[in-house]
C-alpha positions as CSV (number, residue, x, y, z in Angstrom):
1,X,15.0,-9.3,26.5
2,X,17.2,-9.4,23.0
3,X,14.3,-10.1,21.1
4,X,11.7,-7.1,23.0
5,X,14.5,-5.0,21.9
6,X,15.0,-6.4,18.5
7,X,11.5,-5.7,17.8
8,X,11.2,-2.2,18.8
9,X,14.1,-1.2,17.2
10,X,12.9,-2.8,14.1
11,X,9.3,-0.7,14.8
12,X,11.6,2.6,15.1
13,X,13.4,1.5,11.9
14,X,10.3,0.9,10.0
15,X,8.5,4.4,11.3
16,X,11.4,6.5,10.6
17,X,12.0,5.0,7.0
18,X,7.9,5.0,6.1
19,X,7.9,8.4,7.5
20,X,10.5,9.9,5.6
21,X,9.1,8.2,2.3
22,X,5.9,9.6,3.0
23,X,7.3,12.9,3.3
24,X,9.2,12.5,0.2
25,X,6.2,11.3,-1.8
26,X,4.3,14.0,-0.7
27,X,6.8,17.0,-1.3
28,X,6.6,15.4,-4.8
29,X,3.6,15.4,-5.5
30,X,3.1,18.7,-4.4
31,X,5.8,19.8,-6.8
32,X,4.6,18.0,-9.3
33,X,0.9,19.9,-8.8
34,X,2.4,23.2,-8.9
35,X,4.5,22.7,-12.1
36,X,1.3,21.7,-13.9
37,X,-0.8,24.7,-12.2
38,X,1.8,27.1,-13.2
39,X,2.1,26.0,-16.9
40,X,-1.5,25.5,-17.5
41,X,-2.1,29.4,-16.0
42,X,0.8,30.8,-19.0
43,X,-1.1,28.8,-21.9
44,X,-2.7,32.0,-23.1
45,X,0.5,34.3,-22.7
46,X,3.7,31.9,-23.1
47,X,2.6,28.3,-24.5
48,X,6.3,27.5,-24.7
49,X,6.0,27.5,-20.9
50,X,3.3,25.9,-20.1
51,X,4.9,22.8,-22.3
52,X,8.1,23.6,-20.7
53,X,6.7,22.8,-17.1
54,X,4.5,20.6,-17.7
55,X,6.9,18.3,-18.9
56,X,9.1,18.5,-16.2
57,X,6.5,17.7,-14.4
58,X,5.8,14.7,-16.3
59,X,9.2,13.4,-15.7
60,X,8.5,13.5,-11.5
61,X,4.8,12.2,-12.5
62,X,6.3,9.4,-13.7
63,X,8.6,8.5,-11.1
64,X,6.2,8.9,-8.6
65,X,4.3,6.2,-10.2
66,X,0.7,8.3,-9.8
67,X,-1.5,7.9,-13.2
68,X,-3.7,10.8,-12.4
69,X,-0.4,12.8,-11.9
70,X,0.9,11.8,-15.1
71,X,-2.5,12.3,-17.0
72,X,-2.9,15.9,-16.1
73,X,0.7,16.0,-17.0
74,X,-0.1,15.4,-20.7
75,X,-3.4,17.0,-20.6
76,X,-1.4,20.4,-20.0
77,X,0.9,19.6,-22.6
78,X,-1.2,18.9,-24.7
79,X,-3.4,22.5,-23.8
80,X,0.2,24.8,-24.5
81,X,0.4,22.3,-28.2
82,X,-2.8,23.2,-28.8
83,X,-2.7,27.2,-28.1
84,X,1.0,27.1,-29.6
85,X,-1.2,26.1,-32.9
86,X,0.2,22.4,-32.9
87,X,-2.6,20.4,-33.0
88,X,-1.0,17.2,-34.0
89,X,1.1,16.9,-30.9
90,X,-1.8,18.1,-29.0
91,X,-3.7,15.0,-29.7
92,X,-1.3,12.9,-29.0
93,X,-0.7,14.2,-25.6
94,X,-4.5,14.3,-24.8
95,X,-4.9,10.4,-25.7
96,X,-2.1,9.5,-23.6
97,X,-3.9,11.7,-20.6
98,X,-6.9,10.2,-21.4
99,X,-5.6,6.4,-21.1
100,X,-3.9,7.3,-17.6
101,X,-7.1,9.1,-16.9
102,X,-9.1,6.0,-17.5
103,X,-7.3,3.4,-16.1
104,X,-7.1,5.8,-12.8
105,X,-11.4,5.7,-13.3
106,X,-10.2,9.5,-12.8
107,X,-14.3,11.1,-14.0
108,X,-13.0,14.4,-13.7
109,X,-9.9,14.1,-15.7
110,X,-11.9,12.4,-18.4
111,X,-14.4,15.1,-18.6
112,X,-11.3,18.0,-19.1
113,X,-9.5,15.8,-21.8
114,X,-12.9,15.5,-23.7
115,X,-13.2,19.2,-23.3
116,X,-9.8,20.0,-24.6
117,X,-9.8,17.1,-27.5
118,X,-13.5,18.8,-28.3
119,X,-11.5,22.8,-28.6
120,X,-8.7,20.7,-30.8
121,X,-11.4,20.1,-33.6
122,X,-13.2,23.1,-32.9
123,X,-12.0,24.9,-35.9
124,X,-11.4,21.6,-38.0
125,X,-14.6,19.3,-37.7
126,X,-17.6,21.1,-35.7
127,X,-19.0,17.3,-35.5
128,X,-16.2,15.8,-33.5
129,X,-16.2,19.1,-31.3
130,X,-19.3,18.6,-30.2
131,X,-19.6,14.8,-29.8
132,X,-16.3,15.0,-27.3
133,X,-17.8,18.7,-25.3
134,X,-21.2,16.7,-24.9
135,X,-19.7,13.3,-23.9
136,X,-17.6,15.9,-21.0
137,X,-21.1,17.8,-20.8
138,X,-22.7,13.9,-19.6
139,X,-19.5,13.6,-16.8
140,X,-19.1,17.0,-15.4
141,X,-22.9,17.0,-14.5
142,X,-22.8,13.8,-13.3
143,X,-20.0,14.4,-10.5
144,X,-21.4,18.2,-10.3
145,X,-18.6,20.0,-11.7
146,X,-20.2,23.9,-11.8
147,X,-16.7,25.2,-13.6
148,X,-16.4,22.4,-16.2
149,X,-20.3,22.6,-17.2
150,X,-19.7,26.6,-17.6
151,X,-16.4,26.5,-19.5
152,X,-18.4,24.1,-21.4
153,X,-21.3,25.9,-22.7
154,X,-18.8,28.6,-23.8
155,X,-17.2,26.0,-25.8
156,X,-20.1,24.6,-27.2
157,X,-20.9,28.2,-28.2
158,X,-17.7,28.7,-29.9
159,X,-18.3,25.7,-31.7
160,X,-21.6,27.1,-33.0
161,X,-20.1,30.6,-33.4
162,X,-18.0,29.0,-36.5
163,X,-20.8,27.0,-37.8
164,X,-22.7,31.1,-37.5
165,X,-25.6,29.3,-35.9
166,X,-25.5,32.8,-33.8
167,X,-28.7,32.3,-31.9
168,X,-27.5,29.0,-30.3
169,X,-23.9,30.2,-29.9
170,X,-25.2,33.3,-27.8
171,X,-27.9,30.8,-26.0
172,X,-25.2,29.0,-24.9
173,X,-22.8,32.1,-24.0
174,X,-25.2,33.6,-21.7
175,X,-25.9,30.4,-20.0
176,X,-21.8,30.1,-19.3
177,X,-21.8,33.8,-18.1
178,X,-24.4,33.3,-15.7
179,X,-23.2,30.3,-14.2
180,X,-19.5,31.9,-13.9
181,X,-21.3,35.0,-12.9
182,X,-22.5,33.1,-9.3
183,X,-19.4,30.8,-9.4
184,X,-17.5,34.7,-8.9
185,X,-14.9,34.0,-11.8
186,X,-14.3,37.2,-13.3
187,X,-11.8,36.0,-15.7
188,X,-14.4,33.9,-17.6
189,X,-17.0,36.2,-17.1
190,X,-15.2,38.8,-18.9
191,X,-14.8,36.2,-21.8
192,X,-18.0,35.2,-21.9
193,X,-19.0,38.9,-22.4
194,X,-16.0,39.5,-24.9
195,X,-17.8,36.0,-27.1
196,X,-20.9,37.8,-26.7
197,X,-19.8,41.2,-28.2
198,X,-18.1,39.2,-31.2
199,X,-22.4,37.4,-31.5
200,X,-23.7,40.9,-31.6
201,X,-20.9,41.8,-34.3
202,X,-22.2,39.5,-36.6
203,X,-25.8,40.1,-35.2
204,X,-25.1,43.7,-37.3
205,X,-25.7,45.1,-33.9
206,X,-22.0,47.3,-34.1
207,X,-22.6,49.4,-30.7
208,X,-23.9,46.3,-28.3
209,X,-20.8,44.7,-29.9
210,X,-18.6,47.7,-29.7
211,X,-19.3,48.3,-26.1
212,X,-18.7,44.8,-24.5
213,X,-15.4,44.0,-26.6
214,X,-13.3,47.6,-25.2
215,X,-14.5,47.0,-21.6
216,X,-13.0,43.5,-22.4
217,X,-10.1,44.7,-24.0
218,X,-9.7,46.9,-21.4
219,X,-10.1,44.1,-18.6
220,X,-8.1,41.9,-20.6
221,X,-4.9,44.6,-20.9
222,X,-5.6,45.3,-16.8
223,X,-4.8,41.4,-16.1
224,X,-2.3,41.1,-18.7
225,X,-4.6,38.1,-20.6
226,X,-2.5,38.6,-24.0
227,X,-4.5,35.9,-25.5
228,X,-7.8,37.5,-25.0
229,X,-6.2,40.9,-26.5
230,X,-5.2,39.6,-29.5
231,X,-8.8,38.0,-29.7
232,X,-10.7,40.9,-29.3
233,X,-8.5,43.1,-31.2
234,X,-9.3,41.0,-34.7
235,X,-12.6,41.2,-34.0
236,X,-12.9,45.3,-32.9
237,X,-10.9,45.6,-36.1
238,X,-13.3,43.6,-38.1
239,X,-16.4,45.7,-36.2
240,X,-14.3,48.8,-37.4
241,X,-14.0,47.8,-41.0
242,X,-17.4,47.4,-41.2
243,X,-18.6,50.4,-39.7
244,X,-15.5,51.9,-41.7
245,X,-13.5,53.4,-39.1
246,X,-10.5,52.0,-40.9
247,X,-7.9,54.0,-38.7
248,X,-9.4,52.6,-35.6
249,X,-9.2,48.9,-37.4
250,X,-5.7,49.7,-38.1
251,X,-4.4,50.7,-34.4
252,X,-6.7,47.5,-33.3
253,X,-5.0,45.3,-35.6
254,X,-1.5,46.6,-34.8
255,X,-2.0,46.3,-31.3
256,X,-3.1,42.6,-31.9
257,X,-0.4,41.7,-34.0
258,X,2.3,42.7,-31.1
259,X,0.3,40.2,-28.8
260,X,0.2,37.7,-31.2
261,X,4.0,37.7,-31.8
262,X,4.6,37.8,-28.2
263,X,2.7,34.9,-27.7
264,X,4.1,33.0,-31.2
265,X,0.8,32.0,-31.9
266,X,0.6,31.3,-35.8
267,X,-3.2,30.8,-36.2
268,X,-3.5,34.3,-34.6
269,X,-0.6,36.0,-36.7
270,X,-3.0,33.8,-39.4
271,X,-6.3,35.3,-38.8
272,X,-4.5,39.3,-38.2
273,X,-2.9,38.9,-41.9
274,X,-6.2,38.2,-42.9
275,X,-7.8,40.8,-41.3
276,X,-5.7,43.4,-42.5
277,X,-6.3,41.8,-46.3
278,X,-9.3,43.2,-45.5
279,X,-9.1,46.4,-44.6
280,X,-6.4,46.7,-47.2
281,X,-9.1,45.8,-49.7
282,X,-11.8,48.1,-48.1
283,X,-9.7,50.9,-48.8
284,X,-9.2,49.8,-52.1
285,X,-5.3,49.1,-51.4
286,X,-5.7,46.3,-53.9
287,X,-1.8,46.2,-53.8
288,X,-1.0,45.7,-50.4
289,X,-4.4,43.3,-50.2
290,X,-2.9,41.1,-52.7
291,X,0.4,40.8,-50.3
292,X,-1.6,39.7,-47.3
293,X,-3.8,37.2,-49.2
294,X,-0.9,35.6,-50.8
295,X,0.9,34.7,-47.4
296,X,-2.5,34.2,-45.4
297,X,-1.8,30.8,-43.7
298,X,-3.1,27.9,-44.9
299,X,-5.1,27.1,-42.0
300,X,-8.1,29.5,-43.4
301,X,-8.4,27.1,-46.1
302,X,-11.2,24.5,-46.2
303,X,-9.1,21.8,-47.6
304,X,-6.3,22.3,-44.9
305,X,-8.9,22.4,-42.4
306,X,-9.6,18.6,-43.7
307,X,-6.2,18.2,-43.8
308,X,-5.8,18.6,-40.1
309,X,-8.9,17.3,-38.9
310,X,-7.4,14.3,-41.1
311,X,-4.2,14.0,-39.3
312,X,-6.0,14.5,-35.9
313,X,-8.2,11.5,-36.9
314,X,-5.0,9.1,-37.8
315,X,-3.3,10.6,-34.8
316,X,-6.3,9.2,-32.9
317,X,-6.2,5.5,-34.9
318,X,-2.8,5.2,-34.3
319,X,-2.8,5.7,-30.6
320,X,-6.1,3.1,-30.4
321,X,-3.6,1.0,-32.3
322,X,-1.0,1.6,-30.0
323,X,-3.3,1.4,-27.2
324,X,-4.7,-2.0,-28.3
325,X,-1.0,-3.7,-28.6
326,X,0.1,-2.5,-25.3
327,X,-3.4,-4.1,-23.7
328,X,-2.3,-7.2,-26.0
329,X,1.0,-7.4,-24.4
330,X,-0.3,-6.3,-21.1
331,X,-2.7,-9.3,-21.2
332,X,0.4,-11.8,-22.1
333,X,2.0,-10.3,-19.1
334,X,-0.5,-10.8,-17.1
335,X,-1.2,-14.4,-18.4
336,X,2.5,-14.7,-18.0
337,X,2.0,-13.8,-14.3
338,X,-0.1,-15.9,-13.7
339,X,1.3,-18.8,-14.5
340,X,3.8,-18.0,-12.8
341,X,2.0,-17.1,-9.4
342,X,-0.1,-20.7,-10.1
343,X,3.1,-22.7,-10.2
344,X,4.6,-20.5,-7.7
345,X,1.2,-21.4,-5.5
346,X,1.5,-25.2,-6.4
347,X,4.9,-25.4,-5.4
348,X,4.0,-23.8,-1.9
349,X,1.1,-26.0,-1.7
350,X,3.9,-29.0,-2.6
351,X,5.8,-27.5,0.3
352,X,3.1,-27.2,2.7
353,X,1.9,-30.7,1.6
354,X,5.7,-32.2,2.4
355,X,6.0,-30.2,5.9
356,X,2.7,-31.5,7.0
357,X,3.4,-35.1,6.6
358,X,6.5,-34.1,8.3
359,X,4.6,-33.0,11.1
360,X,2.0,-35.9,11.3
361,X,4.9,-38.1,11.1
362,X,6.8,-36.1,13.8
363,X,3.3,-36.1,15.5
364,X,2.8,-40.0,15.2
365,X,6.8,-40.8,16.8
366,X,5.9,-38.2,19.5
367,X,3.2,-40.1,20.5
368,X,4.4,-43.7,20.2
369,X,8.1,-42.3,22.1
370,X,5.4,-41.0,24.8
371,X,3.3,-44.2,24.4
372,X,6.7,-46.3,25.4
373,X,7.3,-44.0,27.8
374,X,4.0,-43.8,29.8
375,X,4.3,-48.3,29.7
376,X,8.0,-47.5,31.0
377,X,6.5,-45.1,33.8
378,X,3.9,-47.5,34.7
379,X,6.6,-50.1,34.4
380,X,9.1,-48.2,37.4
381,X,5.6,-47.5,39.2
382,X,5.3,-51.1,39.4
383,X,8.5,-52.3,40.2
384,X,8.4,-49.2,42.6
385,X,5.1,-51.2,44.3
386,X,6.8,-54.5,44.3
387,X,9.9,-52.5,46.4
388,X,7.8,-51.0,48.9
389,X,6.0,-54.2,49.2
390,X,9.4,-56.1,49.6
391,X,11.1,-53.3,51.9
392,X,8.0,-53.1,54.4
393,X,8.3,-57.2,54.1
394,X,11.7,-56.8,55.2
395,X,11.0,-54.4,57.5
396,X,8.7,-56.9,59.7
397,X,11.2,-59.7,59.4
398,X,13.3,-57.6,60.5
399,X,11.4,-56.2,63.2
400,X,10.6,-60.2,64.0
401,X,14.5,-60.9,64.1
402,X,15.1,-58.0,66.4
403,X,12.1,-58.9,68.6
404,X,13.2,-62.4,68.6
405,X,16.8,-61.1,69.2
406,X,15.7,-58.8,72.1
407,X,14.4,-62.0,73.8
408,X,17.3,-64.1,73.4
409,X,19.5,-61.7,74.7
410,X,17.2,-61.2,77.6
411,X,17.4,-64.8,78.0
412,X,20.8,-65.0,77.8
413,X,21.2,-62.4,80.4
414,X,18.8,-64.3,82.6
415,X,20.1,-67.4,82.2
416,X,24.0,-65.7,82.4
417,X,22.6,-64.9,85.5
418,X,20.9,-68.5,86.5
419,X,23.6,-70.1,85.0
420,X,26.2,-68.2,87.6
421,X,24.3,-68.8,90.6
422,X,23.2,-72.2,90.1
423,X,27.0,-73.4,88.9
424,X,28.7,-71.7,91.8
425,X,27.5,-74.1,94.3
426,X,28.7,-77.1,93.0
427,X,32.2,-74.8,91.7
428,X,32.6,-73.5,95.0
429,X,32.0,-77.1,96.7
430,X,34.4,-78.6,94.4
431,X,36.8,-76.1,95.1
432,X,36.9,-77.4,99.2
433,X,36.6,-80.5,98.2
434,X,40.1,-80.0,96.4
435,X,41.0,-77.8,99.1
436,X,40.5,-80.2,101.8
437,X,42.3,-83.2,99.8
438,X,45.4,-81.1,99.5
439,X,45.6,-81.0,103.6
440,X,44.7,-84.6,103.6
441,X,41.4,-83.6,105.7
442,X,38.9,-85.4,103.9
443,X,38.9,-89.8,102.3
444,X,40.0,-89.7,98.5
445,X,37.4,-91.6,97.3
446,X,34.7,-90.0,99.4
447,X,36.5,-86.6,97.8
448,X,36.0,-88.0,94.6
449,X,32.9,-89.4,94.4
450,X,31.8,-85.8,95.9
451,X,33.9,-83.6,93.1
452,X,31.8,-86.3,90.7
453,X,28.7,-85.7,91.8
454,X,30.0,-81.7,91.8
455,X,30.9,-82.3,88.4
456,X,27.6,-84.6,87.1
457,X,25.5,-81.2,88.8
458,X,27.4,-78.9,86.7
459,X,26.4,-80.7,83.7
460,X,23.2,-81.1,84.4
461,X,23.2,-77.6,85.0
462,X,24.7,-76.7,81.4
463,X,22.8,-79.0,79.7
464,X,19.5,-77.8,81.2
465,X,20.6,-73.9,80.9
466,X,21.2,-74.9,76.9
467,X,17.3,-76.8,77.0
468,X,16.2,-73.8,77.9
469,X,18.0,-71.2,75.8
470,X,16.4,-73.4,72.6
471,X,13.0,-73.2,74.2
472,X,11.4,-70.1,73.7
473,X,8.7,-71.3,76.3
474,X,11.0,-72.2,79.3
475,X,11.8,-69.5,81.5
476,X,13.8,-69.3,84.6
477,X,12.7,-69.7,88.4
């Protein structure tokens, strides 16, 4: 009864504690989920935010012990580097997701990390952009992943947009906004239509152009996409200069410029300065063009643009390095382990070896103790025989004793009997003979030669009663 109840409190025990675990692990996950949604929807308004979050979440990821958790984790830290314009720490965190990505055989995530690492040197090294969207391209229609294979196509066409292979770039824009068209996502619709307007821009065709960037602006300032408004604005302002409506170029780029410094984004506060060189130089304010184009940042640059791509590249070396030595020391641990577990194993197996002789020895006195004691058993079984045999011998000696016994005594009763009637004669003769000598009636020798032949009778009598007594055969008359 102690040990039913032992074992269903230990069941209880074990139900409540699992439960509560469980419940733990998934309120944390949950939270961790959320952190990284939430940061990863403020990447194009507040970066800082998105990095904020997302490394907090990192911190639970890690507890939790979930590698997908913690990839995703870097992956959106490495999406609010990249649109805070630091590419170098946006590598970095994409390689880490990627490694948790791939050691979780997490397809999806690997596709989104490729796609983000393929952004990264979108505006650095077109080659490597397109190598990492394709390589997500190959995964995301392999598990089917509609939203990844349209925000890839626009990529792809951004990517061709800066190498102004046009036709391509809009091929590939038109193919993203019809598939986001059916997938109902208006956000990336209105992109798509925003990246088409910039294709027409530099197609020379200004009012195709003109018309889809306001109704994106418009769309954008309706949503609050600050990002996107800052985009559009540089271009609007660079359709403006060239049709030159410099006033409306001016209130475009102003605009931008307030988004841009809400959002801290350098490249863009980049590109506006020179945009407004520009415009400034349209207008012949040589002056005031001269300003902008000294403190354009260096990013415009073709050698800084090497630079980076450069420091992206080593950035990518190093972690392979880094990768390389922890799958080196990962391999000594596991050898380490293993060696471990085998003697571990061989000791057990030692053990087991020791506690099974044990047993066949245990097993071996068992059997001779129950040998010994089966020839004992058969032993008392005999002896048991031999005293039945014995007491049932006695028993008819006994039975011959009490027969022989029962005669006697009859005997002697009969002959107790014989004995008193055939002895009283001659007693009660020699009696009167004695009788009649007192009074002098009778001779003394004739008395005495009668109380002798009294006397020889009761002898004879005794001596024949004893005859028969030892003479089973005799019987009285």
């Amino acid at each position: 009864m102690k040990k039913l109840i032992a074992f269903l409190f230990s069941i209880v025990f074990s139900t409540v504690v699992y439960g509560n675990i469980f419940k733990y692990v998934a309120t944390d996950t949950a939270e961790i989920s959320k952190l990284n949604n939430e940061g990863y929807n403020l990447r194009r308004s507040d970066p800082d935010q998105t990095i904020a979050k997302a490394s907090k979440a990192l911190q639970l990821a890690k507890k939790s012990g979930y590698g997908s958790l913690v990839a995703e984790s870097y992956r959106v830290i490495g999406v609010g580097y990249s649109y805070n314009g630091e590419p170098e720490k946006a590598i970095e965190s994409y390689l880490y997701a990627l490694s948790y990505f791939q050691a979780d055989n997490n397809l999806a995530g690997q596709a989104k990390v490729y796609n983000n690492i393929g952004n990264l040197y979108r505006d650095n090294d077109s080659e490597r952009a397109l190598e990492n969207m394709r390589k997500s391209l190959q995964i995301a229609e392999k598990i089917n992943d509609k939203n990844l294979i349209a925000s890839l196509y626009l990529n792809i066409g951004n990517v061709y947009y800066r190498q102004k292979d046009f036709y391509e770039a809009l091929n590939d824009y038109k193919k993203s906004n019809e598939l986001f068209t059916k997938l109902g996502n208006k956000e990336y619709t209105v992109i798509c239509m925003q990246n088409i307007g910039v294709i027409y821009y530099n197609l020379g065709q200004y009012n195709e152009a003109e018309k889809l960037l306001v109704a994106t602006n418009a769309d954008a300032k309706k949503n609050n996409r600050y990002q996107q408004i800052a985009s559009v604005d540089i271009t609007l302002a660079d359709l403006y200069i060239a049709k030159g409506e410099y006033n409306k170029a001016e209130a475009a780029l102003e605009e931008g410029k307030q988004y841009a410094e809400i959002l801290k984004n350098k490249s863009l506060l980049s590109d506006f300065k020179y945009s407004s060189y520009k415009l400034e130089f349209k207008r012949r304010n040589y002056e005031k063009a001269l300003y902008y184009l000294q403190d354009i940042y260096k990013k415009d640059s073709t050698s800084f643009q090497d630079v980076v791509s450069a420091r992206i590249n080593l950035l990518q070396v190093k972690h392979k390095q880094e990768e390389r030595e922890r799958e080196s020391q990962l391999t000594i641990l596991k050898q380490r382990n293993e060696r471990n577990f085998f003697w571990g194993v061989s000791a057990v197996a030692v053990l087991l070896i020791v506690v099974i002789i044990l047993l066949v020895g245990n097993v071996r006195r068992k059997a001779e103790t129950n040998k010994r004691l089966t020839d004992l058993n058969n032993e008392v079984s005999k002896q048991k025989d031999n005293l039945d045999r014995i007491n049932h011998h006695l028993e008819e000696i006994i039975d011959e004793r009490t027969k022989d016994l029962q005669i006697k005594n009859r005997k002697l009763a009969d002959y107790s009997s014989y004995l008193s009637h055939q002895i009283r004669g001659p007693i009660a003769t020699l009696k009167g003979l004695i009788n009649l000598e007192k009074e002098g009636l009778v001779n003394k020798a004739e008395c005495f030669n009668m109380m002798d032949k009294c006397v020889s009778e009761i002898d004879s009598k005794i001596m024949d009663m004893s005859d028969m007594l030892h003479d089973q055969k005799r019987t009285t008359n």
